[in-house]
N, CA, C and O atoms as CSV, one atom per row, in Angstrom:
chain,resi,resn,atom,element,x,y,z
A,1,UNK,N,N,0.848,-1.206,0.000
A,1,UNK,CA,C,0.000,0.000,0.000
A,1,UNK,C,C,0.887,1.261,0.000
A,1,UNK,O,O,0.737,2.105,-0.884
A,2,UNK,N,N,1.609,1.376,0.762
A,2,UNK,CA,C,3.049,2.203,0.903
A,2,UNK,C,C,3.780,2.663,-0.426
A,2,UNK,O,O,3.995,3.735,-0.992
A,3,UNK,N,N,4.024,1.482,-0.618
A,3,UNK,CA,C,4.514,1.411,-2.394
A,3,UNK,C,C,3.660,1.863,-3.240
A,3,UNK,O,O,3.991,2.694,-4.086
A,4,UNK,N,N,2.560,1.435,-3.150
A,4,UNK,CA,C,2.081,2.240,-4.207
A,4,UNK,C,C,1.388,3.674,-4.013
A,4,UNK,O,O,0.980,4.392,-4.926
A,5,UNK,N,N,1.348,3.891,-2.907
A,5,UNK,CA,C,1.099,5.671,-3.153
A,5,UNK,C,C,2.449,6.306,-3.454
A,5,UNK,O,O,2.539,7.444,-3.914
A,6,UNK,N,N,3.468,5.553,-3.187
A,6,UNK,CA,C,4.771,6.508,-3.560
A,6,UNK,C,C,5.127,6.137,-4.805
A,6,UNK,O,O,6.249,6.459,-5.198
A,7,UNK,N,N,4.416,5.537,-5.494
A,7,UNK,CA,C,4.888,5.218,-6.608
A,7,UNK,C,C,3.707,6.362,-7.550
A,7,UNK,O,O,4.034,6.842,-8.636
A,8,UNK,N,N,2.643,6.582,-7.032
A,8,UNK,CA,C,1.596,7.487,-7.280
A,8,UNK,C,C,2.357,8.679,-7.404
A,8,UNK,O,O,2.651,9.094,-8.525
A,9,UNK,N,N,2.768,9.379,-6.191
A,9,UNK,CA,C,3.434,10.467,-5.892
A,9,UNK,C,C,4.625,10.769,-6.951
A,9,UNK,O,O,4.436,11.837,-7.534
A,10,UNK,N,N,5.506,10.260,-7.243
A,10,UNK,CA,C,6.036,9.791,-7.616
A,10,UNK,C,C,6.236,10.538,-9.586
A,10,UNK,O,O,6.854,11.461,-10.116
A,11,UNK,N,N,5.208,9.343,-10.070
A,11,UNK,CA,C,4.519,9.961,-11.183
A,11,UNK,C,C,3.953,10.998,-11.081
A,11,UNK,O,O,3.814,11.518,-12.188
A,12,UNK,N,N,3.449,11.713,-10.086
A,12,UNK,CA,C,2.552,12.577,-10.430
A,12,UNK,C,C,3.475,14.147,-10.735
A,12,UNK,O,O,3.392,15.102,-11.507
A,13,UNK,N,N,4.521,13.612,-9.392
A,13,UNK,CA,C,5.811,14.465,-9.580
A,13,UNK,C,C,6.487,15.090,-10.835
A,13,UNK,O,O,6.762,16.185,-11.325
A,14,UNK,N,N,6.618,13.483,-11.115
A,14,UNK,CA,C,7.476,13.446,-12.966
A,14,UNK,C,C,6.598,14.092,-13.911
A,14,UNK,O,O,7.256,14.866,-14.607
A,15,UNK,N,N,5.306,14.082,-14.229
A,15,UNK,CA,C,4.269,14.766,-15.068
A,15,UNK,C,C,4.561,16.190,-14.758
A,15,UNK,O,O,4.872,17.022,-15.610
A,16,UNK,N,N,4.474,16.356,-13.824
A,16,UNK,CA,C,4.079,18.138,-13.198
A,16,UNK,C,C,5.924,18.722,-13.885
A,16,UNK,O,O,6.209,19.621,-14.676
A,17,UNK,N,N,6.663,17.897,-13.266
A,17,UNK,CA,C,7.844,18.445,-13.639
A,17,UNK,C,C,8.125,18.503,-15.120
A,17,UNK,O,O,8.840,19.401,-15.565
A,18,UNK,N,N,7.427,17.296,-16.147
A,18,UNK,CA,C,7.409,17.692,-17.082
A,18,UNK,C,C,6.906,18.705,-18.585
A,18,UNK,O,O,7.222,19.029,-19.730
A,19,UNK,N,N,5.782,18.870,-17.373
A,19,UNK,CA,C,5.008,20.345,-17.914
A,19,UNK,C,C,5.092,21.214,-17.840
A,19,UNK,O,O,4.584,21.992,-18.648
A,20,UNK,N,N,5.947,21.661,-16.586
A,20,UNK,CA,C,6.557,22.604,-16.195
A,20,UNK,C,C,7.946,22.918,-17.244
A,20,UNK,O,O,8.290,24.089,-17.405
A,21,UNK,N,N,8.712,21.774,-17.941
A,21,UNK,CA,C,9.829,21.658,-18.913
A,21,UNK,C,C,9.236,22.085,-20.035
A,21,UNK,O,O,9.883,22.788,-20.811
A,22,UNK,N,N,8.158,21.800,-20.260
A,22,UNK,CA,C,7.410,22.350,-22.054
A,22,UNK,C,C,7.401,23.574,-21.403
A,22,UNK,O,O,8.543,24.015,-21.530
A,23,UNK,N,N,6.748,24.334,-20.794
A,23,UNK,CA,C,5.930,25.657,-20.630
A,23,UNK,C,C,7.757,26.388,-20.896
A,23,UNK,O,O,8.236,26.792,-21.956
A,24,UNK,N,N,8.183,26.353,-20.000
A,24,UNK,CA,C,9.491,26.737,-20.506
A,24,UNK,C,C,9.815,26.989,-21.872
A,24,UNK,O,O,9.947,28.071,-22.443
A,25,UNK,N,N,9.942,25.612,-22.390
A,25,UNK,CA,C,10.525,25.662,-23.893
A,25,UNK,C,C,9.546,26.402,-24.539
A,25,UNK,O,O,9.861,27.128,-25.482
A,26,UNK,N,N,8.409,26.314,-24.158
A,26,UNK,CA,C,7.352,27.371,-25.454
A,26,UNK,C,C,7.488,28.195,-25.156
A,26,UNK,O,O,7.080,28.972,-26.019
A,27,UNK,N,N,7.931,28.786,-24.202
A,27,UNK,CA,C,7.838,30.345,-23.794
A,27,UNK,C,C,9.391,30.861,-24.579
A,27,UNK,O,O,9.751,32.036,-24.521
């Protein structure tokens, strides 16, 4: 159960951080 909310967290992290990397580059 442990595992998988941090594995949740986790991803949700990596997404956000990677949208945050586009908005950048388009700007």
């Amino acid at each position: 159960f442990f595992f998988f909310f941090f594995f949740l967290f986790f991803f949700f992290f990596f997404f956000f951080f990677l949208s945050i990397k586009l908005n950048i580059i388009k700007l």
